[in-house]
N, C-alpha and C positions, 0 to 999 in steps of 0.2 A: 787642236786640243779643246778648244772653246764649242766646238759642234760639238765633242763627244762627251764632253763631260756636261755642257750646256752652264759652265760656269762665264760668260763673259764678260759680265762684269768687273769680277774677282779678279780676272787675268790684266785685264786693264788695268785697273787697280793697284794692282803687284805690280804690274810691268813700269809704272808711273810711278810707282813709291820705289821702287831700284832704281830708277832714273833721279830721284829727289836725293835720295839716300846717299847718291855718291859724288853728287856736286860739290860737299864740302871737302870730299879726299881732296880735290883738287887744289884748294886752299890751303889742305895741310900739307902737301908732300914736300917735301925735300930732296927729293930724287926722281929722275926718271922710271923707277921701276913704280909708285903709286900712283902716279901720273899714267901710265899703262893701265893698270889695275883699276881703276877708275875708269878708264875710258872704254875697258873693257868691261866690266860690269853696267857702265850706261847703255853699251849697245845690247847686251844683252836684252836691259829691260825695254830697249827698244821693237826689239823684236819678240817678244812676250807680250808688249801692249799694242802691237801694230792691228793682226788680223782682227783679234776681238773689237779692238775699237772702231774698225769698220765692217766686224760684222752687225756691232750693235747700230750704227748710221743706217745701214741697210733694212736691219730689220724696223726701225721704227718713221725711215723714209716714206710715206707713200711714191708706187712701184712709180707713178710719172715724173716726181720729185728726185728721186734718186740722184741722178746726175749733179743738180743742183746742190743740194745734200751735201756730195762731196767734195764737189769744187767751192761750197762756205764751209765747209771744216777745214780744208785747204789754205782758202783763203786768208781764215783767222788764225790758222798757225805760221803762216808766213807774217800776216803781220804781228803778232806774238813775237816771234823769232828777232824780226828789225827791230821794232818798238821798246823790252823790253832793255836791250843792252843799249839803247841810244839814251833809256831814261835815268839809266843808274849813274850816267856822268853826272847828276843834278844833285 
C-alpha cells in the first residue's frame, strides 16, 4: 500500500500510533477478552508500520549502505526492546 499510494510515512505513522494507542488497554483490562483486543489491534499496527518503515530505510539508504541500514535499525530496536523494560524497574 505504501508503493501505491506513496504515502509511507503516514503508514508508519499510523501503524506506530495503533501500537502507542493500545498499550494502555493493557493496563486497563480486567478480563481476558481486552487483553486480546489489545494485542490484537498492536499487531495490527505492527504490520501496517512494518513494510513502509523499511521501505523508507531503503529508500534513503545509499544502495552500498543498505545492509548496514538495516541491521542498525535492527540493532537499536533490539536494544529498545531490552533496555526499555529493564529501565522502568527504577
Amino acid at each position: 500500500m505504501s508503493d501505491y499510494w506513496g504515502k509511507r510515512k503516514g503508514l508508519a505513522v499510523l501503524g506506530y500510533g495503533l501500537g502507542a494507542l493500545t498499550k494502555p488497554l493493557f493496563a486497563l483490562a480486567t478480563g481476558s477478552g481486552l487483553v486480546v483486543t489489545a494485542r490484537f489491534l498492536d499487531r495490527i499496527g505492527k504490520g501496517i508500520r512494518g513494510a513502509p518503515r523499511d521501505a523508507l530505510v531503503a529508500d534513503i539508504a545509499p544502495a552500498g549502505l543498505r545492509g548496514a541500514a538495516f541491521g542498525l535499525r535492527q540493532s537499536l530496536d533490539t536494544v529498545g526492546a531490552f533496555s526499555v523494560p529493564s529501565l522502568q524497574r527504577f
